[in-house]
gemmi code that builds the backbone of each chain (N, CA, C; Angstrom):
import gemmi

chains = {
    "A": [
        ("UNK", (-40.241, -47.575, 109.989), (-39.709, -48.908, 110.289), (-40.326, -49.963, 109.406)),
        ("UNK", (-41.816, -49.286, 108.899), (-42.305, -50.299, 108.213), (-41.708, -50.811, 107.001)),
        ("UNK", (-41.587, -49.703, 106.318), (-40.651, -49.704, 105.032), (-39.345, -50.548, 104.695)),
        ("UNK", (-38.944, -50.641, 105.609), (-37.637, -51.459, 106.240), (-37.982, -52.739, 106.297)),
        ("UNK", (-38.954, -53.111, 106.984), (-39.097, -54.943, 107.008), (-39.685, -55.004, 105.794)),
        ("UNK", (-40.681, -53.611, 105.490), (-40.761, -54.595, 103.902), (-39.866, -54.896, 102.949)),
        ("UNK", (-39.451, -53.672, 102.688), (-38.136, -53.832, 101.672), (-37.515, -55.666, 102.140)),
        ("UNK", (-36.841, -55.492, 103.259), (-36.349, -56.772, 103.427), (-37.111, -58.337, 103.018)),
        ("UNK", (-38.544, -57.862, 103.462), (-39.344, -58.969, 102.845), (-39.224, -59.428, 100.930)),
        ("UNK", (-39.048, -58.220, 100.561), (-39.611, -58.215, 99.321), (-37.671, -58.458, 98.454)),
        ("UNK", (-36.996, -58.974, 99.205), (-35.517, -58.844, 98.803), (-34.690, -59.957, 99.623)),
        ("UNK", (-34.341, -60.834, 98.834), (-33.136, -61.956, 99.621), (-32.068, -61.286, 100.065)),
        ("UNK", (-32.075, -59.938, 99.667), (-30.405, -59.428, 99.692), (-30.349, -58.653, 100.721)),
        ("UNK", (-31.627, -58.451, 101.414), (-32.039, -57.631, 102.280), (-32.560, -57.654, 103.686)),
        ("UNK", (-31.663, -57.010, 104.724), (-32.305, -57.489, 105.904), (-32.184, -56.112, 106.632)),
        ("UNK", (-33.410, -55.994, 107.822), (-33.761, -55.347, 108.209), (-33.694, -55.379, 109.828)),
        ("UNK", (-33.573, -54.165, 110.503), (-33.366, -54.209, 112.233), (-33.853, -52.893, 112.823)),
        ("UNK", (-34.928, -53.120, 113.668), (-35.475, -51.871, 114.475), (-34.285, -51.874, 115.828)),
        ("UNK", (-33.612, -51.199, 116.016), (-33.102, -50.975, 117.327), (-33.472, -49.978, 118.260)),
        ("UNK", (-33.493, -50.160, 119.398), (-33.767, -49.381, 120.223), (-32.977, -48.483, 121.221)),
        ("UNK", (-32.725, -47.178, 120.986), (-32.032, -46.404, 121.037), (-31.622, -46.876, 122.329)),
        ("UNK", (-32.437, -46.190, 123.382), (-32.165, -46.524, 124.990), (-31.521, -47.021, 125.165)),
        ("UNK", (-31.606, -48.646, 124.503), (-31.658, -49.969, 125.194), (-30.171, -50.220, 124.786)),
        ("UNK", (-29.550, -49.349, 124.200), (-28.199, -49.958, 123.189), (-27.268, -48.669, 122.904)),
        ("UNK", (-27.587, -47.324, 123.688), (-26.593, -46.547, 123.959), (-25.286, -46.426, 123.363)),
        ("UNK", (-24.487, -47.093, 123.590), (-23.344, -47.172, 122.927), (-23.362, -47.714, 121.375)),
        ("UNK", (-23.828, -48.485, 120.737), (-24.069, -48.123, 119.535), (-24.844, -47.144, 118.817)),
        ("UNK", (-25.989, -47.027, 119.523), (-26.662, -45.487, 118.814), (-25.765, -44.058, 118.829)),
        ("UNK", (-24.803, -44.458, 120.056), (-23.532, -43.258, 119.909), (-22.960, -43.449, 119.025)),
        ("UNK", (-22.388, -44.455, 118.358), (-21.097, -44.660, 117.550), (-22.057, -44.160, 116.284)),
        ("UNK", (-23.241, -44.558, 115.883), (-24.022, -44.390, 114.578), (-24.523, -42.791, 114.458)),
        ("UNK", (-23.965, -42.045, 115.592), (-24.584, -40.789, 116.250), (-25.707, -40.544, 115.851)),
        ("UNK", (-26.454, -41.120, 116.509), (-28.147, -41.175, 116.521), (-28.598, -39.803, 117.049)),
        ("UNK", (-29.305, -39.027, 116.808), (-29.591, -37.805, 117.633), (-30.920, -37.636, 117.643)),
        ("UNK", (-31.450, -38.297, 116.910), (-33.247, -37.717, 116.287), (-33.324, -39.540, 116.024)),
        ("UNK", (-35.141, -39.890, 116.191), (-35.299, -40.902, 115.406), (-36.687, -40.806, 114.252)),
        ("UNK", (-37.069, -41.805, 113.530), (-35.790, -42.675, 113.452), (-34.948, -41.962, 112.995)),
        ("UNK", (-33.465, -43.076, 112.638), (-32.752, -42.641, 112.570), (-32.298, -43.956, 111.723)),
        ("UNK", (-31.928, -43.686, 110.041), (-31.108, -44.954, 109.532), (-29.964, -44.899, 109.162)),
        ("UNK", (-29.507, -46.018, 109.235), (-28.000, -46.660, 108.479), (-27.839, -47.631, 107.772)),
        ("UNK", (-27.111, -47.903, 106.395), (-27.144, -49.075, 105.898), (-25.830, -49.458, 106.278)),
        ("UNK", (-25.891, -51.007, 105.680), (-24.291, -51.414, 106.152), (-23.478, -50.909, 106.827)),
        ("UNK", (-24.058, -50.219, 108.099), (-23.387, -50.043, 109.095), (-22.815, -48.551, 109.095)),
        ("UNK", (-23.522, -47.702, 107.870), (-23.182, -46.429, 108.064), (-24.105, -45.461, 107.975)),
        ("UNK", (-24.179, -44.240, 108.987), (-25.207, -43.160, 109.228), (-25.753, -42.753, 108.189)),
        ("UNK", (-27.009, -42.983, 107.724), (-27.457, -42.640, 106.294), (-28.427, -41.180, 106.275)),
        ("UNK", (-29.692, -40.921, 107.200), (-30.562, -39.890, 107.449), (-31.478, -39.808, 108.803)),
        ("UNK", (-32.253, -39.044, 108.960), (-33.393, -38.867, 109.705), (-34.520, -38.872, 109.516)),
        ("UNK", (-35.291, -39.053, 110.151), (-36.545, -39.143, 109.568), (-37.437, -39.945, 108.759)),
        ("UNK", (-39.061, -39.793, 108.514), (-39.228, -40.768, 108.033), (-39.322, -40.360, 106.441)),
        ("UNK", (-39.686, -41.079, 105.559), (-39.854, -40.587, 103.959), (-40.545, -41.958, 103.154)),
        ("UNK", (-40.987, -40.755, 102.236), (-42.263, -41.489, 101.408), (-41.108, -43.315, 100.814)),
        ("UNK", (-42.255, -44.080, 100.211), (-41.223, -45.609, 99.741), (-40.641, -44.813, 98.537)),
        ("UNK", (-40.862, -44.341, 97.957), (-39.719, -43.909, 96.635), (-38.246, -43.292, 97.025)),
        ("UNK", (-38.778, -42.671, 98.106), (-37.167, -41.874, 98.732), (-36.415, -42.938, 99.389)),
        ("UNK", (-36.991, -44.224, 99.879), (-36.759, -44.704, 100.961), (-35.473, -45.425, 99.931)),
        ("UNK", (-36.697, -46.155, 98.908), (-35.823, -46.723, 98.081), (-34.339, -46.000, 97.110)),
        ("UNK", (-34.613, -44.883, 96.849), (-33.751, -44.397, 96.326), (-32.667, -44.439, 96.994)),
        ("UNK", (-33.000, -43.822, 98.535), (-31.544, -43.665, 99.134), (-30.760, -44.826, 99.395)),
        ("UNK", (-31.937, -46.136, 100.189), (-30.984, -47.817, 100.374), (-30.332, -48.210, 98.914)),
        ("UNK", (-30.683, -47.940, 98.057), (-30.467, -48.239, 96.672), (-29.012, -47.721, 96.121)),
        ("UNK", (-28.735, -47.121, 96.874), (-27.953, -45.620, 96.089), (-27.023, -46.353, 95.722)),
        ("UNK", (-26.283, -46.023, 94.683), (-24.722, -46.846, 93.872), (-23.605, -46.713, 95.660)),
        ("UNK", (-23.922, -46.245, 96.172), (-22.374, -45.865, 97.271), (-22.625, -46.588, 97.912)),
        ("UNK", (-23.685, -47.721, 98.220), (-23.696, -49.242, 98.820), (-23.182, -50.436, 97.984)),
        ("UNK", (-22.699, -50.194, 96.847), (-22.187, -50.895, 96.144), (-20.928, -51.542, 96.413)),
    ],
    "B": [
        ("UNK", (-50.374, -55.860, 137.391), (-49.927, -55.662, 135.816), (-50.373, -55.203, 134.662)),
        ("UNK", (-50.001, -54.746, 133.780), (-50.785, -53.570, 132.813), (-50.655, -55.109, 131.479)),
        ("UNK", (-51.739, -54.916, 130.984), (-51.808, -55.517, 130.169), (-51.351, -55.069, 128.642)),
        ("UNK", (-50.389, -56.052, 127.901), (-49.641, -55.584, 127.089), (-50.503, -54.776, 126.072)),
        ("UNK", (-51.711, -55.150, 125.482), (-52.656, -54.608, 124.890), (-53.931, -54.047, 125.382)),
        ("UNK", (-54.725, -53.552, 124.646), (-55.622, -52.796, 125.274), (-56.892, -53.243, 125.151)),
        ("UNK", (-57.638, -53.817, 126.124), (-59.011, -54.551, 125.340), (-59.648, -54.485, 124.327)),
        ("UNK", (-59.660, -52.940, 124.422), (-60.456, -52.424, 122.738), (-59.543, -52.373, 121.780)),
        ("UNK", (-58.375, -52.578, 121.426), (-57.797, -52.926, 120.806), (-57.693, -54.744, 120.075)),
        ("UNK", (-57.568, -55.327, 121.013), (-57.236, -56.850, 120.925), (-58.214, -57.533, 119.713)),
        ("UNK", (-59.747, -57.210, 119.874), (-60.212, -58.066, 119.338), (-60.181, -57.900, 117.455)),
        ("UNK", (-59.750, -56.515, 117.040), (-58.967, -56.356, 115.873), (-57.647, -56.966, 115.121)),
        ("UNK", (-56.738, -56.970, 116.638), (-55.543, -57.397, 116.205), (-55.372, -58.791, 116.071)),
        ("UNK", (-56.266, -59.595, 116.982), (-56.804, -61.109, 116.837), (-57.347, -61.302, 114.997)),
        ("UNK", (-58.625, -60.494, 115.133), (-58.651, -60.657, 114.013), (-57.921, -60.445, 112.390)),
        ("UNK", (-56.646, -59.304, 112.421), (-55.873, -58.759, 111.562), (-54.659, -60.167, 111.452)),
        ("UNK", (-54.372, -60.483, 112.568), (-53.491, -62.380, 112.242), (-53.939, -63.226, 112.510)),
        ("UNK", (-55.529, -63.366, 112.436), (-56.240, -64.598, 112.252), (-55.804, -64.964, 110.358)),
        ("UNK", (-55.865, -63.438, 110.232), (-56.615, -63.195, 108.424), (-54.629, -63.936, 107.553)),
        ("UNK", (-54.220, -63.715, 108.504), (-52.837, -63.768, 107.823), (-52.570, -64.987, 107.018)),
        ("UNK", (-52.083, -65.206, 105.259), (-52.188, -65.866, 104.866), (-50.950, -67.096, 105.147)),
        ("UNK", (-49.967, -66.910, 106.097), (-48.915, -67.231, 106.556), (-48.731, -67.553, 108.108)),
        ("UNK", (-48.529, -68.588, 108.327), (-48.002, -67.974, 109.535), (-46.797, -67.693, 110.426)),
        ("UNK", (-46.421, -66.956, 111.429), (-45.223, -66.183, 111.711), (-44.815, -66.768, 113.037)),
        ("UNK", (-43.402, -66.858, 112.979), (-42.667, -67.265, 114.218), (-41.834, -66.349, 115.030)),
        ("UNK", (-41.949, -66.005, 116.129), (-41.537, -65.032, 117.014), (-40.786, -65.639, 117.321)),
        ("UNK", (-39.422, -65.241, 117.904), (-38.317, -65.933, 117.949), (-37.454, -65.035, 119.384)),
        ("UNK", (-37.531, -65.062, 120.651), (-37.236, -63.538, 121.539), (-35.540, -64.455, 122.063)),
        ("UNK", (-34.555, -63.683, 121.536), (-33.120, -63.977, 121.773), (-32.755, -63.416, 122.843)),
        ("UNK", (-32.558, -64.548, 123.658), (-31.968, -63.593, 125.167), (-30.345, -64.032, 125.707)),
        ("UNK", (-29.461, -62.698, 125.851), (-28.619, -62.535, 125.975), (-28.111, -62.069, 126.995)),
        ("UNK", (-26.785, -61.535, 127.278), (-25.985, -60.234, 128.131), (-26.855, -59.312, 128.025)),
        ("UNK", (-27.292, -58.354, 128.316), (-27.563, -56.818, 128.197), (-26.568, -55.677, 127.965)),
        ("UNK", (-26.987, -55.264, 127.184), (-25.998, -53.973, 127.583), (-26.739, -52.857, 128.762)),
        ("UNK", (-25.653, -52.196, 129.320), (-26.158, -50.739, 130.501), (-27.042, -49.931, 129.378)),
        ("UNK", (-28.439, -50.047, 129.823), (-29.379, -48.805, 128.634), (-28.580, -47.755, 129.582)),
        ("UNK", (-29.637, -46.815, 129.019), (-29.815, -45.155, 129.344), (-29.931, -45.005, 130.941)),
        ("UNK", (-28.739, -43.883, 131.641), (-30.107, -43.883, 132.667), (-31.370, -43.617, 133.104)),
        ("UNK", (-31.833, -43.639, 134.273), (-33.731, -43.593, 134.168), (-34.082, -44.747, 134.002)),
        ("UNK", (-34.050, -45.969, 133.221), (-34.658, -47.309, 133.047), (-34.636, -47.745, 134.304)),
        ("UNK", (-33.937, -47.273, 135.071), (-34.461, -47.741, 136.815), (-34.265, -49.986, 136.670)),
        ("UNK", (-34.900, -50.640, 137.102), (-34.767, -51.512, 137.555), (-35.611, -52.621, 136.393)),
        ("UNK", (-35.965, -51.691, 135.034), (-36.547, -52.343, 134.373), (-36.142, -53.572, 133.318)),
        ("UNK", (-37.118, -55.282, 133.500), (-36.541, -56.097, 132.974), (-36.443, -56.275, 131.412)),
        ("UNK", (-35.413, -55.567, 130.584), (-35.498, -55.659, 129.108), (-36.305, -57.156, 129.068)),
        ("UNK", (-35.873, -58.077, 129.352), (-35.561, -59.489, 128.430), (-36.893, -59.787, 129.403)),
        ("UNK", (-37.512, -59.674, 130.821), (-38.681, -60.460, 130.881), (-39.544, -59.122, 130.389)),
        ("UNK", (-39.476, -58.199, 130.039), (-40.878, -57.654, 128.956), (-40.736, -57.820, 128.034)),
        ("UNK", (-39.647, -57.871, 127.180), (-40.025, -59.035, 125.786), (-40.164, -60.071, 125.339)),
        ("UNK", (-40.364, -61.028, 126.372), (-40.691, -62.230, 126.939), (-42.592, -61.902, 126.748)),
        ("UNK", (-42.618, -60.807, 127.529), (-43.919, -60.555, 128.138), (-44.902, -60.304, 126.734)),
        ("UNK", (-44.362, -59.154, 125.824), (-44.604, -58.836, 125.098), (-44.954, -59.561, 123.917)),
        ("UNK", (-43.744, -60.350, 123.593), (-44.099, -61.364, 122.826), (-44.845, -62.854, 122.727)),
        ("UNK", (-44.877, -63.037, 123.856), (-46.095, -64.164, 124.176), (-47.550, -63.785, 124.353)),
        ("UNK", (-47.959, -62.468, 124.660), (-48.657, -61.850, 124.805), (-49.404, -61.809, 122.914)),
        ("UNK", (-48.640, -61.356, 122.015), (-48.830, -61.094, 121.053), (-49.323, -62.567, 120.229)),
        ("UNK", (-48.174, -63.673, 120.594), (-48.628, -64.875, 120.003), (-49.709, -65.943, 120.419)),
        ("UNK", (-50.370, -65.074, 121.688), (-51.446, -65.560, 122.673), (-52.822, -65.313, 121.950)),
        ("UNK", (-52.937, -64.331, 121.230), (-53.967, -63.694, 120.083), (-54.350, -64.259, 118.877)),
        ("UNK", (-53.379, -65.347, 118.365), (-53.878, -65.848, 117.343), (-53.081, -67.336, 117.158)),
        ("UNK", (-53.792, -67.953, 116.484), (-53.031, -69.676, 116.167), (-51.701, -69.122, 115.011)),
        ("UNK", (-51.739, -68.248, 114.505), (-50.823, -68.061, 113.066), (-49.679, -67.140, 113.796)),
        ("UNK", (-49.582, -67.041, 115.041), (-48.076, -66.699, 115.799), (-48.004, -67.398, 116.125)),
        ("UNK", (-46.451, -68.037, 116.554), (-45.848, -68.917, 117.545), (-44.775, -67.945, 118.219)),
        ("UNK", (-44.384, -68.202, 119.596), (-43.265, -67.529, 120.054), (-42.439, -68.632, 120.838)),
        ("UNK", (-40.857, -68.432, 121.190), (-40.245, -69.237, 121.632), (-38.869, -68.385, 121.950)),
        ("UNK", (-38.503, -68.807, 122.664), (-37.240, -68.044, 123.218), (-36.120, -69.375, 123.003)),
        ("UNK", (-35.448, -68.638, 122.835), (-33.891, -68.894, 122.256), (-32.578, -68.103, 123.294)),
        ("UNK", (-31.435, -69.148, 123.662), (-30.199, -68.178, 124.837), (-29.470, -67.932, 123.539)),
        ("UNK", (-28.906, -66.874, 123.457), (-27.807, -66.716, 122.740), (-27.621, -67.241, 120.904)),
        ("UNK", (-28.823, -67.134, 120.041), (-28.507, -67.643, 119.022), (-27.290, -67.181, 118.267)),
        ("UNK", (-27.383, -68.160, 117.111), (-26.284, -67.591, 116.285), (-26.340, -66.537, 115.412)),
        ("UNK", (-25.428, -65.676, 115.325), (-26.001, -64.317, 114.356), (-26.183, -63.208, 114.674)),
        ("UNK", (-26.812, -63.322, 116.523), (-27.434, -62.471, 117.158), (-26.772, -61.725, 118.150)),
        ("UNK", (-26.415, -60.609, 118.587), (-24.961, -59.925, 119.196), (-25.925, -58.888, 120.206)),
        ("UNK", (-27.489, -58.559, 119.834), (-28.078, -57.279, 121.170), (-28.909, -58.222, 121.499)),
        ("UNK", (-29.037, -57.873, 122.615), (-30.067, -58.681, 123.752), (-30.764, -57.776, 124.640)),
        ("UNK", (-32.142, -57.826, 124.516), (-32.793, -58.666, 123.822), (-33.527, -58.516, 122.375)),
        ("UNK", (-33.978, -59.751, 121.795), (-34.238, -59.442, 120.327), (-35.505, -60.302, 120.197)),
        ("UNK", (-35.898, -59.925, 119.130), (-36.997, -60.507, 118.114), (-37.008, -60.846, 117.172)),
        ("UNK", (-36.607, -61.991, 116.966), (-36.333, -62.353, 115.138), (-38.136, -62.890, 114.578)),
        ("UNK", (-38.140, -62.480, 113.687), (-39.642, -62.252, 113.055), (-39.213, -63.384, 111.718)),
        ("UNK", (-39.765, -64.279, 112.037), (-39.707, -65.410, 110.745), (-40.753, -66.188, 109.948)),
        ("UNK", (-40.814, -65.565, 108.664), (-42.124, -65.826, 108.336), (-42.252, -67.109, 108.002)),
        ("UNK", (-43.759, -68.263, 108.196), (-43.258, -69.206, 107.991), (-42.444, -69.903, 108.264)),
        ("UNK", (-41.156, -69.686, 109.804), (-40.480, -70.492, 110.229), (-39.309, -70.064, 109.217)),
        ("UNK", (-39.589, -68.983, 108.314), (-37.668, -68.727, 107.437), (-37.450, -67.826, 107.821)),
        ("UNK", (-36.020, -67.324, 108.055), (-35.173, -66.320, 108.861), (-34.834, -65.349, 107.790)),
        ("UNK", (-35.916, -64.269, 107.397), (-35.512, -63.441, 106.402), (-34.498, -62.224, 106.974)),
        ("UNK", (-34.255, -62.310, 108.016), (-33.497, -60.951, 108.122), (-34.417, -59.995, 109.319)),
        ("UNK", (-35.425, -60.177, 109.987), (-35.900, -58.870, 110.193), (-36.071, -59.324, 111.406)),
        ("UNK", (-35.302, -58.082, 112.011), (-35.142, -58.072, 113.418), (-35.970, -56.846, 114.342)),
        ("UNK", (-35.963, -57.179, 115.949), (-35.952, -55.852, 116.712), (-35.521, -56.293, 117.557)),
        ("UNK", (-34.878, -55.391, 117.877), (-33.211, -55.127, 119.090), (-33.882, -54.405, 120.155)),
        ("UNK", (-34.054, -55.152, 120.975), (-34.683, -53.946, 122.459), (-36.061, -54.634, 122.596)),
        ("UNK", (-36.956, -54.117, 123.529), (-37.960, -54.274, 123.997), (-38.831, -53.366, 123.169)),
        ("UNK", (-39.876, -54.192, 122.386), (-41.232, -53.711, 122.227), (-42.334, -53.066, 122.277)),
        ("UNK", (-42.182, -51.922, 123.386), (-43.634, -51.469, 124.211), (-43.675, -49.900, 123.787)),
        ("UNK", (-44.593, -49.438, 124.090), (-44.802, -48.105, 124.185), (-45.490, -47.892, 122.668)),
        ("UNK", (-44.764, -46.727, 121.765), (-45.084, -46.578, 120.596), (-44.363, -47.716, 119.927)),
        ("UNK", (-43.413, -48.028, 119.798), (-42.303, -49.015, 118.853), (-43.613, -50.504, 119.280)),
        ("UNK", (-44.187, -50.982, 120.309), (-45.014, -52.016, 119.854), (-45.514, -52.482, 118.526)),
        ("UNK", (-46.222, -51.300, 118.197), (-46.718, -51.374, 116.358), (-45.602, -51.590, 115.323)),
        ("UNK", (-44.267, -51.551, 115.424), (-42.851, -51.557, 114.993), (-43.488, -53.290, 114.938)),
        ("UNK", (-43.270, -54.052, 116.228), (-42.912, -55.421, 115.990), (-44.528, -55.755, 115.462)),
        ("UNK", (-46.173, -55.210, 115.621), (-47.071, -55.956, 115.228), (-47.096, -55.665, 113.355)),
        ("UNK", (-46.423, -55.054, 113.466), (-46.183, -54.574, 111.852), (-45.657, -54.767, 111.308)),
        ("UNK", (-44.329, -55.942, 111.443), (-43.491, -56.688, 111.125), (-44.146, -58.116, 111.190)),
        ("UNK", (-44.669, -58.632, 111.897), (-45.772, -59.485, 111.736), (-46.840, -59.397, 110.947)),
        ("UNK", (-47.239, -58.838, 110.728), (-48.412, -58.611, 109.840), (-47.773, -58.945, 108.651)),
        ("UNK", (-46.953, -57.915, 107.926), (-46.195, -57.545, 106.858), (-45.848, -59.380, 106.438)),
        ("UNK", (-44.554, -59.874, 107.609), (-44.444, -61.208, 107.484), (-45.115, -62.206, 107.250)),
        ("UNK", (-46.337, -61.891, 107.397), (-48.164, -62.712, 107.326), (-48.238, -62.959, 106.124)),
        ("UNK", (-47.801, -62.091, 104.952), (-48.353, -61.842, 103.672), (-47.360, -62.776, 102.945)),
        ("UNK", (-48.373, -63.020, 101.761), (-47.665, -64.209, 100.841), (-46.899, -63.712, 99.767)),
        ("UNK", (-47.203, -62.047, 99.592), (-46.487, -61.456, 98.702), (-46.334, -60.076, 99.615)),
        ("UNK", (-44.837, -59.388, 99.114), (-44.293, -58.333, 99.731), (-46.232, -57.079, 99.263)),
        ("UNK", (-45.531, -55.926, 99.933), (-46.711, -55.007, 100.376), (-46.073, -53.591, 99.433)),
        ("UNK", (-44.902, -53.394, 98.603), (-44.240, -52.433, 98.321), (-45.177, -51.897, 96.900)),
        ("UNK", (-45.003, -51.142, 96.409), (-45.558, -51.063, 94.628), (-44.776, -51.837, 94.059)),
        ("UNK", (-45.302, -51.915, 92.671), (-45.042, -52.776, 91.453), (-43.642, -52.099, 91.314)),
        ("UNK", (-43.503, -50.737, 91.446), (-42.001, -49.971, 90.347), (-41.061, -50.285, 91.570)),
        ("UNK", (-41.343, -50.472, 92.886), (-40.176, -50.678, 93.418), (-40.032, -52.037, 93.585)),
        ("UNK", (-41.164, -53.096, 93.626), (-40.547, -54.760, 93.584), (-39.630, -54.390, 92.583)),
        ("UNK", (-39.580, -53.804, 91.093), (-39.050, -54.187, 90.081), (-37.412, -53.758, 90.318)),
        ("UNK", (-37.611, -52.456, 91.362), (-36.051, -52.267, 91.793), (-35.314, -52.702, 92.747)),
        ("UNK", (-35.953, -53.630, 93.652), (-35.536, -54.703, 94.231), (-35.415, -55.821, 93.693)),
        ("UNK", (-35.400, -56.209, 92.878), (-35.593, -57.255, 91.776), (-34.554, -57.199, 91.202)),
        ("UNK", (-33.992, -56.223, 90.732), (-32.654, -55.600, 90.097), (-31.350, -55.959, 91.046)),
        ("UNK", (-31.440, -55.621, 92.319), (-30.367, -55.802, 93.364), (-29.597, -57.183, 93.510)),
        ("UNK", (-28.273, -56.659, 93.653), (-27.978, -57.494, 93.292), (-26.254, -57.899, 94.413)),
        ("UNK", (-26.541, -56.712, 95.553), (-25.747, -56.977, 96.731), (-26.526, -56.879, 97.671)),
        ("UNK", (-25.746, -57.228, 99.287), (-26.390, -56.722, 100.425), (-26.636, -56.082, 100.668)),
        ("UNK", (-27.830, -55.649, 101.475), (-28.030, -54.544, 102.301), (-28.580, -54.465, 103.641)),
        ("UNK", (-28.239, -54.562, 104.605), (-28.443, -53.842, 105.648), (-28.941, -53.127, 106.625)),
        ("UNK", (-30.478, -52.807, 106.378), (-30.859, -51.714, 106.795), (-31.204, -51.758, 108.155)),
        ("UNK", (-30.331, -50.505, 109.327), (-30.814, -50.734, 110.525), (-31.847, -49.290, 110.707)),
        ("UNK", (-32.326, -49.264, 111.693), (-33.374, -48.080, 111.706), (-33.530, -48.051, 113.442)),
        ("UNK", (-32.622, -46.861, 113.913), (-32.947, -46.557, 114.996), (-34.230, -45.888, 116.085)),
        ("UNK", (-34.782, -46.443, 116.714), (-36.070, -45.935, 117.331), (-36.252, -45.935, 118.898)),
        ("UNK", (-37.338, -45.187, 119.458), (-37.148, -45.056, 120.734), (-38.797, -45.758, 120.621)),
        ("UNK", (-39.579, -45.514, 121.906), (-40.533, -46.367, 122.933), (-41.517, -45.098, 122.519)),
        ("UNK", (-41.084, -43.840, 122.593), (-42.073, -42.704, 123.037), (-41.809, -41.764, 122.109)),
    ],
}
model = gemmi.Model(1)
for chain_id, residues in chains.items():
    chain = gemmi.Chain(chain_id)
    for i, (resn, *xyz) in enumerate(residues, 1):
        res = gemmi.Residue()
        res.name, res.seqid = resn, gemmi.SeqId(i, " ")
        for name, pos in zip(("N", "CA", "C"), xyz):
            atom = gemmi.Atom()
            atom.name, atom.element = name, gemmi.Element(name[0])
            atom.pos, atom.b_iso = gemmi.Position(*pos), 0.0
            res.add_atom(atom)
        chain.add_residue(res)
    model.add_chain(chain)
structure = gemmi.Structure()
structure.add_model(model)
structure.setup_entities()
């Protein structure tokens, strides 16, 4: 999660949100959350788990958020 | 009542956002709820992050906390908008605070504390590069 507010810190273009599974059910369904964490960018199911900042970045980065 | 922190804990975390070169505004958005999970039994999302977060900005002069009904922008309830310096960079938490995910919001504070991001040099430089939105949500549980 940390990785996440930083990135966002370190980026105008970038914003960041811890949600809480429990608490919000019906969207962690629609994002089919199964494991946490659990991320998505712009609103789509991206991975599991946590990963080193180079992966982190690679994957938010990726050209298919373009 | 259980106290949000742990004695032997506190007088670190006092001191870890005393040190902060910034200081950070807690911001707890209270809304509708949605129906959690069952099992949460009778528990108050919005007065433990109430609880939580005043609790946290009770520790040092360089938090402020304040509750807000319904801001703009803001759609889960309850929330935490983390603003460093009083600016609304984006970084949120959706839900209540406690358990393991606590360190989620004191670590977003901290982070927010700092006058310069915390990432390496090769990835400022690829954030630096960017040049659309992004998004990032990150789903988590308590335990």
């Amino acid at each position: 999660m940390l990785l996440a507010y930083k990135t966002a810190l370190a980026s105008p273009h970038v914003t960041a949100a811890a949600i809480e599974a429990g608490e919000f059910p019906r969207l962690a369904d629609e994002m089919n959350v199964w494991a946490v964490p659990s991320i998505a960018v712009n609103g789509v199911p991206q991975w599991e788990g946590a990963v080193r900042e180079r992966v982190f970045l690679d994957r938010v980065l990726a050209p298919s958020f373009a | 009542m259980p106290t949000v922190f742990r004695p032997d804990e506190e007088p670190r975390l006092r001191e870890l956002l005393d040190a902060m070169e910034r200081p950070v505004d807690l911001v707890v958005a209270l809304g509708p709820e949605e129906t959690p999970l069952p099992g949460a039994g009778d528990f108050d999302f919005s007065a433990e992050t109430v609880k939580v977060v005043e609790a946290l900005a009770a520790l040092s002069g360089r938090v402020t906390s304040r509750i807000e009904q319904q801001p703009a922008g803001v759609t889960l309830f309850p929330a935490v908008l983390v603003l460093p310096a009083g600016d609304d960079r984006g970084l949120r938490y959706f839900g209540t605070p406690y358990g393991y995910e606590l360190a989620s919001l004191v670590g977003a504070v901290l982070e927010a504390g700092r006058s310069a991001p915390s990432l390496t040099s090769e990835s400022l430089e690829r954030l630096a590069a960017l040049d659309r939105e992004l998004a990032i949500d990150v789903f988590v549980t308590p335990t």
